[in-house]
PyMOL Python script that loads the backbone (N, CA, C, O; Angstrom):
from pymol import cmd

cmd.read_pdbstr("""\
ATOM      1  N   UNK A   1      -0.371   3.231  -4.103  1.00  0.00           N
ATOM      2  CA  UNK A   1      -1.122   2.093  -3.605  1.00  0.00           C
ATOM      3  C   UNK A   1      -1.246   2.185  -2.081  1.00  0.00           C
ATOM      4  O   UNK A   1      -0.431   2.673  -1.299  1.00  0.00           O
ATOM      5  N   UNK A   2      -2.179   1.738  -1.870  1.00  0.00           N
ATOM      6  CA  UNK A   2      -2.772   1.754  -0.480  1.00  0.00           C
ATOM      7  C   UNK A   2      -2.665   0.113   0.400  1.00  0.00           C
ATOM      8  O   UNK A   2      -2.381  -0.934  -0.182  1.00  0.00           O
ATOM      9  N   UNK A   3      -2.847   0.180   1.302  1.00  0.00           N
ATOM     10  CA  UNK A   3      -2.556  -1.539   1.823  1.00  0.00           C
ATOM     11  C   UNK A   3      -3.761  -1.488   3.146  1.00  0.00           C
ATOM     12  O   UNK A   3      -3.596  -0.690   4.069  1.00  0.00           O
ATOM     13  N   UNK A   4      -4.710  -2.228   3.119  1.00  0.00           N
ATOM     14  CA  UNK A   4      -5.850  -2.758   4.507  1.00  0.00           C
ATOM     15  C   UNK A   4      -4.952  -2.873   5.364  1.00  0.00           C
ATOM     16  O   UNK A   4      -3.772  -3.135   5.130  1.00  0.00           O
ATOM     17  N   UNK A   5      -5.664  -2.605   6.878  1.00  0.00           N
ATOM     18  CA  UNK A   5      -5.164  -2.667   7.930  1.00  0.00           C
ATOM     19  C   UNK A   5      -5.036  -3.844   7.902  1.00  0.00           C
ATOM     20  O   UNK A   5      -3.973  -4.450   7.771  1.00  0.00           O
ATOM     21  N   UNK A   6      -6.873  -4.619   8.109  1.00  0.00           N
ATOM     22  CA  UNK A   6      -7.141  -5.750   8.272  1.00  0.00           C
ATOM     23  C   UNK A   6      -6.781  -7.379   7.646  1.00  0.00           C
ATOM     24  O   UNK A   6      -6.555  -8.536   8.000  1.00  0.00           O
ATOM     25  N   UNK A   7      -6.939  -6.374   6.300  1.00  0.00           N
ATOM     26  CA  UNK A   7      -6.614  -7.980   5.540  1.00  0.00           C
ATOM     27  C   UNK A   7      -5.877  -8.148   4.314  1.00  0.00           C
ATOM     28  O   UNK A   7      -5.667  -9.148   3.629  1.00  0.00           O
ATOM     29  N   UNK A   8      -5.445  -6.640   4.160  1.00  0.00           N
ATOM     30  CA  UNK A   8      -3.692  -6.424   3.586  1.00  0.00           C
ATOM     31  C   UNK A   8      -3.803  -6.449   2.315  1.00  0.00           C
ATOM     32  O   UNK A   8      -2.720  -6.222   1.774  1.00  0.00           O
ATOM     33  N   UNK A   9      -5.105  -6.724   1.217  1.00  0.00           N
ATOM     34  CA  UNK A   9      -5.449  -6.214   0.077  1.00  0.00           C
ATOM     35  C   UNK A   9      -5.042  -5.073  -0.082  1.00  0.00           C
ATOM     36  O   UNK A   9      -5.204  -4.303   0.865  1.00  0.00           O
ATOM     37  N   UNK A  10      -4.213  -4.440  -1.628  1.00  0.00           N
ATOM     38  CA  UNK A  10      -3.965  -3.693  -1.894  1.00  0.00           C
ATOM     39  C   UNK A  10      -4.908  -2.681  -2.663  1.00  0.00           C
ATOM     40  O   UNK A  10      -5.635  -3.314  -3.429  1.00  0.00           O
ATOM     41  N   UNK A  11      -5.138  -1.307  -2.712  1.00  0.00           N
ATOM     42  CA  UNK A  11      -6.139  -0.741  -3.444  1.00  0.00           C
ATOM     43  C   UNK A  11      -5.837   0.834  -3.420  1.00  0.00           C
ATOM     44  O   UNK A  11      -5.307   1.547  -2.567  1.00  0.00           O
ATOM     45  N   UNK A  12      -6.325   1.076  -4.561  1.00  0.00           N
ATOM     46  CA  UNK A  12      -6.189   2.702  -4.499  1.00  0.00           C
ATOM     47  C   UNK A  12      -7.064   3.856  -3.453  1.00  0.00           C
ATOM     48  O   UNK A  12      -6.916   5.067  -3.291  1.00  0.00           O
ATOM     49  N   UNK A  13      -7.901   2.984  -2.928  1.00  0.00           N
ATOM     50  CA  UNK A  13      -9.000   3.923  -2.228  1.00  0.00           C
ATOM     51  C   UNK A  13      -8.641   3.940  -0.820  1.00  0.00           C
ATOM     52  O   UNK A  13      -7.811   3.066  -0.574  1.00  0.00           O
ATOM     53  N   UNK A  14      -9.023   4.723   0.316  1.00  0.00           N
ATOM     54  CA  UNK A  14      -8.720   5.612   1.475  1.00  0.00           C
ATOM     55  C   UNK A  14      -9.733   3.887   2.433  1.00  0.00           C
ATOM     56  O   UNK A  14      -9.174   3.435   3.432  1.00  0.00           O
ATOM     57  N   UNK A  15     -10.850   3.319   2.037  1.00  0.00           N
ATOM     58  CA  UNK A  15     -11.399   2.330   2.777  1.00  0.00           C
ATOM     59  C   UNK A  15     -11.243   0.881   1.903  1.00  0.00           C
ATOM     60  O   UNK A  15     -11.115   0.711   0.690  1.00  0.00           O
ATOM     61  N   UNK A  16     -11.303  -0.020   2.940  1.00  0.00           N
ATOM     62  CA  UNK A  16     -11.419  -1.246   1.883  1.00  0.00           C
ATOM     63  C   UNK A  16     -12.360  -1.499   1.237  1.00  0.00           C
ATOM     64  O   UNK A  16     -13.429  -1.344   1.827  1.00  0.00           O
ATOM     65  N   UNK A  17     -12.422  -1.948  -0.097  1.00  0.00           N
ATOM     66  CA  UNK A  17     -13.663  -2.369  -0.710  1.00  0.00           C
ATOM     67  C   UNK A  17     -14.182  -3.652  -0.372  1.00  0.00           C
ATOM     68  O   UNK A  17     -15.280  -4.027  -0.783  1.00  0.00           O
ATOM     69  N   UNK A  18     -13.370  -4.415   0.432  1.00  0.00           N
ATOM     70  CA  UNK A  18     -13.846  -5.678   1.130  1.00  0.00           C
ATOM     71  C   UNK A  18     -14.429  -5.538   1.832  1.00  0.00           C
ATOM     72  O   UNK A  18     -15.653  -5.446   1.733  1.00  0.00           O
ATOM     73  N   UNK A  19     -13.448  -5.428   3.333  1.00  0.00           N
ATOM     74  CA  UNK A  19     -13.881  -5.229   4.573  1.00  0.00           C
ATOM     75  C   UNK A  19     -14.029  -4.205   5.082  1.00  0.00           C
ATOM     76  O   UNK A  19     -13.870  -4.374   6.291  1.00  0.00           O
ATOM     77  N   UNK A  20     -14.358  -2.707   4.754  1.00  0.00           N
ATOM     78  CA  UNK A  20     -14.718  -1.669   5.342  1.00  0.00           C
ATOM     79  C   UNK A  20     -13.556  -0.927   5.912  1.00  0.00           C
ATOM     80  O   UNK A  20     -13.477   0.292   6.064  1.00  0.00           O
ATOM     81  N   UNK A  21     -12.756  -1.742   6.176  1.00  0.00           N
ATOM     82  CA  UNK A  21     -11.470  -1.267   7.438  1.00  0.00           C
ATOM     83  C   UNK A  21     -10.704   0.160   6.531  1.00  0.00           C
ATOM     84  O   UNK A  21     -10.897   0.416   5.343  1.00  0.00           O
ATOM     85  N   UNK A  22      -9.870   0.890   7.436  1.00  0.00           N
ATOM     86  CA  UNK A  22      -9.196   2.176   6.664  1.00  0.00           C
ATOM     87  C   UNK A  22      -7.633   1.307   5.966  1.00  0.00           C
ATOM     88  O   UNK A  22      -6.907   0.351   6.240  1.00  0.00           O
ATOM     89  N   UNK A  23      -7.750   2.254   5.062  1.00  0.00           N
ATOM     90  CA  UNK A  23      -6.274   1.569   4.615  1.00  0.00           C
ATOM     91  C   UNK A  23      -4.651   2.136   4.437  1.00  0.00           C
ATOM     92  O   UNK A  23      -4.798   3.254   3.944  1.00  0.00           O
ATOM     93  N   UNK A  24      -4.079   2.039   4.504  1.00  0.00           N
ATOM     94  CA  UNK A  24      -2.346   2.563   4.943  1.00  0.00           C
ATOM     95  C   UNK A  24      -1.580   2.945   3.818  1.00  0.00           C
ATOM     96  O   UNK A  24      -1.287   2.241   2.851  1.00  0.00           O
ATOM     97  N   UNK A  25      -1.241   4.292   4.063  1.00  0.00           N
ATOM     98  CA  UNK A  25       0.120   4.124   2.570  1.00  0.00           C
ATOM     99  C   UNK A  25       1.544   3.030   3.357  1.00  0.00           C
ATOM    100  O   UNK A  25       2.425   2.479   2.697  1.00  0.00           O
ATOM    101  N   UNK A  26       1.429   2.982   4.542  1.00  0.00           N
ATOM    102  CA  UNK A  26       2.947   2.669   5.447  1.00  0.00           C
ATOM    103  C   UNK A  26       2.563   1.201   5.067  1.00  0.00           C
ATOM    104  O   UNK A  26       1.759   0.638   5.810  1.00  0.00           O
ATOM    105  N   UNK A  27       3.149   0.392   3.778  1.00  0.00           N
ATOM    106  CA  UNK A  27       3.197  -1.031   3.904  1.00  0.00           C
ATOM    107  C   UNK A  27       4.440  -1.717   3.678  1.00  0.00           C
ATOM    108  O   UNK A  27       5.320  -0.876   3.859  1.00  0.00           O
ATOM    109  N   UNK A  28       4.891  -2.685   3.412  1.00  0.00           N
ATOM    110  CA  UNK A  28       6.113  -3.673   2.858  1.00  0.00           C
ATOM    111  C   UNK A  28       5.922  -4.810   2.043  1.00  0.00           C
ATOM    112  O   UNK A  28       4.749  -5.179   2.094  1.00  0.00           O
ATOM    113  N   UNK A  29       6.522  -5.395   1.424  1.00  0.00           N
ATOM    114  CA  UNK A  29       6.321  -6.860   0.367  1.00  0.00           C
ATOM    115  C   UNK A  29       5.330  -6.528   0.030  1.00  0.00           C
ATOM    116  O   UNK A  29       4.525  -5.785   0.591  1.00  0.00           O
ATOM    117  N   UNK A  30       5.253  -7.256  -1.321  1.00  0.00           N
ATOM    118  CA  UNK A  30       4.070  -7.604  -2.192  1.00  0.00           C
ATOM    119  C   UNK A  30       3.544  -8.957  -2.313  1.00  0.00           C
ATOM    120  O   UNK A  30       4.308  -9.905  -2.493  1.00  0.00           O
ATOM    121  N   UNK A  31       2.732  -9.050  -2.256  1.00  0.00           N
ATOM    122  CA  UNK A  31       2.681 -10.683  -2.571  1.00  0.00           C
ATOM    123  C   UNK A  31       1.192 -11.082  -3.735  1.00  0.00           C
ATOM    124  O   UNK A  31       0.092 -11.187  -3.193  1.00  0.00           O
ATOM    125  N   UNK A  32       1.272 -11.234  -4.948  1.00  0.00           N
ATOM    126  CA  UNK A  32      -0.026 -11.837  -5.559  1.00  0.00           C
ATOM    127  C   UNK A  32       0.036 -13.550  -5.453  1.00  0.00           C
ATOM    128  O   UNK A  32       0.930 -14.388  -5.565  1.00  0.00           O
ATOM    129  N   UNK A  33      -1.537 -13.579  -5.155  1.00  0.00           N
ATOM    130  CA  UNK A  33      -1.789 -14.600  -5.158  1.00  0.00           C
ATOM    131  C   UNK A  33      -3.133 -14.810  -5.897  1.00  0.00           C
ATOM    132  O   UNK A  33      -4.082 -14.034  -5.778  1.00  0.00           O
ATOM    133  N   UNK A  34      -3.138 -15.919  -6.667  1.00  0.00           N
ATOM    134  CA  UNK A  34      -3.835 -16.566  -8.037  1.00  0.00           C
ATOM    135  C   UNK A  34      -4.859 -17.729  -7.500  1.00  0.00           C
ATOM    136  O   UNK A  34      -6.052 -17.684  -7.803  1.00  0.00           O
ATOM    137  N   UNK A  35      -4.288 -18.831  -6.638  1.00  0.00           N
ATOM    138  CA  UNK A  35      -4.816 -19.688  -6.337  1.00  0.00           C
ATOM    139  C   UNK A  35      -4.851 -19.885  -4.721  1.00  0.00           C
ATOM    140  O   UNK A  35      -4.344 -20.899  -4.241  1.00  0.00           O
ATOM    141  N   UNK A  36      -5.261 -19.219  -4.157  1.00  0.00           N
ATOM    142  CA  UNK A  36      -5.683 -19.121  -2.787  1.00  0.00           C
ATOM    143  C   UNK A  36      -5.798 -20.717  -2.188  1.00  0.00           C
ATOM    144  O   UNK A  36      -4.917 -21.101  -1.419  1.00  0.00           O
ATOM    145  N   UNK A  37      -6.743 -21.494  -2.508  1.00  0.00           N
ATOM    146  CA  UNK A  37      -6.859 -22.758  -2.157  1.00  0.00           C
ATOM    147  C   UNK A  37      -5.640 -23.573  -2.202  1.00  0.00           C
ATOM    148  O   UNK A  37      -5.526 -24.526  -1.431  1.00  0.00           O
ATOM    149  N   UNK A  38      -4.639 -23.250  -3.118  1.00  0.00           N
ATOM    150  CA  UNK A  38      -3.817 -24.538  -3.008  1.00  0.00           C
ATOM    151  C   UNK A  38      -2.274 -23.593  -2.467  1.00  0.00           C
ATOM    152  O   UNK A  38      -1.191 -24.166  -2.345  1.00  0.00           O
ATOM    153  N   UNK A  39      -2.467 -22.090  -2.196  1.00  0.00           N
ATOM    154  CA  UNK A  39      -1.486 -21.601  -1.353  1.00  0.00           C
ATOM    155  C   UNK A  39      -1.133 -21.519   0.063  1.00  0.00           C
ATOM    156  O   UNK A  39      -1.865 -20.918   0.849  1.00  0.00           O
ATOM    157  N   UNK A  40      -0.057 -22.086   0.428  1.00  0.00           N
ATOM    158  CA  UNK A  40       0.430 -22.477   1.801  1.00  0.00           C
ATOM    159  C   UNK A  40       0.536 -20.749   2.306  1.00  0.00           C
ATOM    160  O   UNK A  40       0.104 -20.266   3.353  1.00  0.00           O
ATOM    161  N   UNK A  41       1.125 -20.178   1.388  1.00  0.00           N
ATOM    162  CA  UNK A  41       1.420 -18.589   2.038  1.00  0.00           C
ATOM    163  C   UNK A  41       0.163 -17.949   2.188  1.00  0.00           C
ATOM    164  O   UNK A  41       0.129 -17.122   3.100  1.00  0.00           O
ATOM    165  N   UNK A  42      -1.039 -18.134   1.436  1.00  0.00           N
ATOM    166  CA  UNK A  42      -2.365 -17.705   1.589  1.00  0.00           C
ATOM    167  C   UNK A  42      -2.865 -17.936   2.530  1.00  0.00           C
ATOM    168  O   UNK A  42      -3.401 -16.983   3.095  1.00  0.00           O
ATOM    169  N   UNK A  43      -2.958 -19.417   3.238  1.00  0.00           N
ATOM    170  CA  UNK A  43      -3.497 -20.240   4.297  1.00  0.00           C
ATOM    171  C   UNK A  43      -3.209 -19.398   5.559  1.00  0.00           C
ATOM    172  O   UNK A  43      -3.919 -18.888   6.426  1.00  0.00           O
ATOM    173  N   UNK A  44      -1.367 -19.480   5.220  1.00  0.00           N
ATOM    174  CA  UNK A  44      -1.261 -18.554   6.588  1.00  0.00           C
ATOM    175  C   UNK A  44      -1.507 -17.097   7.227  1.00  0.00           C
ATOM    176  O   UNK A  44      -1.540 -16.677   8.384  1.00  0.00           O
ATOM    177  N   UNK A  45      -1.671 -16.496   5.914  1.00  0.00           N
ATOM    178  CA  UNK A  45      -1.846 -15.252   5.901  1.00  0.00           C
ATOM    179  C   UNK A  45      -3.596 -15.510   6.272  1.00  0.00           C
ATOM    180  O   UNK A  45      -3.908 -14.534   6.954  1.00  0.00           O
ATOM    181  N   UNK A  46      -4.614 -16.259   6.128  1.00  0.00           N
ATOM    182  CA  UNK A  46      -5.742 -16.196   6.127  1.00  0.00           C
ATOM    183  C   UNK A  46      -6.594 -15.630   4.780  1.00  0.00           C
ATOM    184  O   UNK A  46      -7.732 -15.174   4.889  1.00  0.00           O
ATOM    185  N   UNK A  47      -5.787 -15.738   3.342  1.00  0.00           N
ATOM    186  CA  UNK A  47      -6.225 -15.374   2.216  1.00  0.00           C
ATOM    187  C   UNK A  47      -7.225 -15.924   1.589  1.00  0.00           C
ATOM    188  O   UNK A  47      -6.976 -17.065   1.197  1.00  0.00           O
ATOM    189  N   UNK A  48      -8.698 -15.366   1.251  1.00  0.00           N
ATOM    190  CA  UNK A  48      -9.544 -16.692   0.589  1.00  0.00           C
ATOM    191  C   UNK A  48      -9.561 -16.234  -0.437  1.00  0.00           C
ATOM    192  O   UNK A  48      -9.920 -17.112  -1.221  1.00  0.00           O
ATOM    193  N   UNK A  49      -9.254 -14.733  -1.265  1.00  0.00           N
ATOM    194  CA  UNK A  49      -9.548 -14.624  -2.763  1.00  0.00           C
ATOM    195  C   UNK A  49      -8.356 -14.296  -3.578  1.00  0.00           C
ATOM    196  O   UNK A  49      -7.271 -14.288  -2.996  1.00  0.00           O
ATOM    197  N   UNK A  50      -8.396 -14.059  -4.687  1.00  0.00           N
ATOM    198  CA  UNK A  50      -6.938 -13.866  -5.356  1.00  0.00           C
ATOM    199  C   UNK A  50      -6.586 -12.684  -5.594  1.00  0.00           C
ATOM    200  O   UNK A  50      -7.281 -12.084  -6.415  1.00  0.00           O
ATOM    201  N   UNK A  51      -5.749 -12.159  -5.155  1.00  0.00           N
ATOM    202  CA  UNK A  51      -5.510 -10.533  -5.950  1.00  0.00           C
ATOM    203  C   UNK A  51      -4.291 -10.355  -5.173  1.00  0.00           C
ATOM    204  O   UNK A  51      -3.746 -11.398  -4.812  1.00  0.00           O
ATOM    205  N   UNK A  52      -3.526  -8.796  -4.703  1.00  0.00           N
ATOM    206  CA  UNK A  52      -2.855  -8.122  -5.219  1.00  0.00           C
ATOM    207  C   UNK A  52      -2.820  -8.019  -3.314  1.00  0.00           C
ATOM    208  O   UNK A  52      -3.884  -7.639  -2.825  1.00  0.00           O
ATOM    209  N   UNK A  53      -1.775  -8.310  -2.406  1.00  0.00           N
ATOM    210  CA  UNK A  53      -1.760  -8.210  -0.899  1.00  0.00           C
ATOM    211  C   UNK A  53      -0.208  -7.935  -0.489  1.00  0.00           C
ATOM    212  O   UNK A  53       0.780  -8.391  -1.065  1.00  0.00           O
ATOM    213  N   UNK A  54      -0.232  -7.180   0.508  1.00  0.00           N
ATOM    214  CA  UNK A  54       0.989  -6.546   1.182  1.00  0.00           C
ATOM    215  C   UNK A  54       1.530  -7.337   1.923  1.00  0.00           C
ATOM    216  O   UNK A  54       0.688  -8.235   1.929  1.00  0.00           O
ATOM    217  N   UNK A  55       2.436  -7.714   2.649  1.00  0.00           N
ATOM    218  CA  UNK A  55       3.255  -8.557   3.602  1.00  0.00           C
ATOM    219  C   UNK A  55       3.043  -8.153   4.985  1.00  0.00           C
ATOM    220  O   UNK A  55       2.893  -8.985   5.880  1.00  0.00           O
ATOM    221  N   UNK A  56       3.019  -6.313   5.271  1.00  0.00           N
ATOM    222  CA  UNK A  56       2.799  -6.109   6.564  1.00  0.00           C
ATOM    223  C   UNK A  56       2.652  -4.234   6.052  1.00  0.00           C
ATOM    224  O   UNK A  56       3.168  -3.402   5.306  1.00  0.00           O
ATOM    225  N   UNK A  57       1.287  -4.442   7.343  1.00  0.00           N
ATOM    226  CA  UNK A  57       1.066  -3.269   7.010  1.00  0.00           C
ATOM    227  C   UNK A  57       0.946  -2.164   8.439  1.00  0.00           C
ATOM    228  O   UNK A  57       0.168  -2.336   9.377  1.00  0.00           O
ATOM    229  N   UNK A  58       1.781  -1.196   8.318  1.00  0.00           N
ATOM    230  CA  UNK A  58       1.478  -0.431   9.765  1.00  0.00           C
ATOM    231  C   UNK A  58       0.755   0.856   9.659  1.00  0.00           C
ATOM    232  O   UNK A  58       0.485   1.497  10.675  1.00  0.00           O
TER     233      UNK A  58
END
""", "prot")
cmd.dss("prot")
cmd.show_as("cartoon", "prot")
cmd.util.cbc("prot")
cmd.orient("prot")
């Protein structure tokens, strides 16, 4: 698994399928999130959709 620079979606591919940005094998934590709108950890992270996101990615 791969982790966005930018916005920390997880994915198998070398670019994001979101945001274009390159993406990292070097990540930490996992975090899924389901309901974006009513998540406090989403909010802060800046999460608007649901899926499959890293904690920190270098």
């Amino acid at each position: 698994m791969r982790a966005c620079r930018r916005c920390h979606i997880l994915t198998d591919k070398t670019t994001c399928p979101y945001c274009g940005e390159p993406t990292s094998e070097h990540w930490q934590g996992y975090l899924v999130v389901v309901k974006p709108e009513e998540s406090i950890i989403a909010e802060k992270m800046k999460i608007k959709m649901p899926g499959k996101y890293a904690l920190k990615v270098r």
